[in-house]
N, C-alpha and C positions, 0 to 999 in steps of 0.2 A: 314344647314339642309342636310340631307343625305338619300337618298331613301334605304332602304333595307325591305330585305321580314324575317319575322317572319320564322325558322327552327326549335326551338325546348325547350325547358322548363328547370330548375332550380329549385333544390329548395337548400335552404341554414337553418337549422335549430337553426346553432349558426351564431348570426351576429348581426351589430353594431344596440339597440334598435329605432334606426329612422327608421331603415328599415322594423322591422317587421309588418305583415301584407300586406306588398307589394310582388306584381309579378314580377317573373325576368324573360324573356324571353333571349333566347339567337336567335340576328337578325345576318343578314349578307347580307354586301352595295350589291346595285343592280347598273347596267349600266340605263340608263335613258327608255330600254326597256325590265328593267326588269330579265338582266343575270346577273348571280352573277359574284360581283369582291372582291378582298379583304379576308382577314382572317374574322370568324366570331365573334359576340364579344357579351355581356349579356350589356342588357337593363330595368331599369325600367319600367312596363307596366303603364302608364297611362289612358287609354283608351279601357282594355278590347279586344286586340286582338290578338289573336290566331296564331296556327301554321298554314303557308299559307300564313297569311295576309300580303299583302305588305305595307309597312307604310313608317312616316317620323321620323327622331331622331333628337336629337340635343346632342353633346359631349360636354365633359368642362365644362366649368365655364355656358354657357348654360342651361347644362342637369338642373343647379340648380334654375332653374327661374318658373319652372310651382308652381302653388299650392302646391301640392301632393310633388314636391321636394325640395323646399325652407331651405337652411340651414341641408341639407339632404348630407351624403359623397356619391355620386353619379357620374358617370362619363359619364354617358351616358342615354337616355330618351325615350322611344317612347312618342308620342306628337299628332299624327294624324293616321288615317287609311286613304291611298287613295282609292278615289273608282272609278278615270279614270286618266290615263295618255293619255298627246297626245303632241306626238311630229313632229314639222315640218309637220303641219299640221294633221297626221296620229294619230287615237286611236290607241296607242300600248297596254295597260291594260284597261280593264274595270271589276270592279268587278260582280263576277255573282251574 
């Protein structure tokens, strides 16, 4: 699993028919207190969260285990919203 924050929206109107109907977000990996690292990359939304939200993913072979993506050509998943991190003792995120 991969912590990144929600930046920004997709849409795709030709594409393969597993997929229609779904949200693609486009996330990008976060440091454990929340700075961005990494290229950005598009996500299935599983869970209705928005731009902002910082969430959890899962890639691969992965991404294709929730409900929602099962036997789905998918490569990537939001899976969870967080709504506090704490590290080393310290709250670094808590959602507002």
């Amino acid at each position: 699993m991969l912590i990144a924050r929600v930046i920004g929206t997709t849409v795709s109107t030709i594409k393969d028919e597993k997929l229609a109907g779904r949200k693609l977000l486009i996330v990008r990996q976060t440091d454990e207190r929340g700075a961005p690292v990494g290229k950005p990359f598009v996500a299935i939304d599983t869970v209705d969260a928005g731009v902002g939200d910082l969430v959890l993913t899962a890639a691969g072979s992965s991404a294709r285990q929730t409900n929602l993506t099962r036997d789905t050509p998918v490569d990537a998943v939001i899976m969870a919203m967080i709504d506090s991190l704490e590290v080393e003792g310290e709250v670094v995120f808590r959602k507002a």
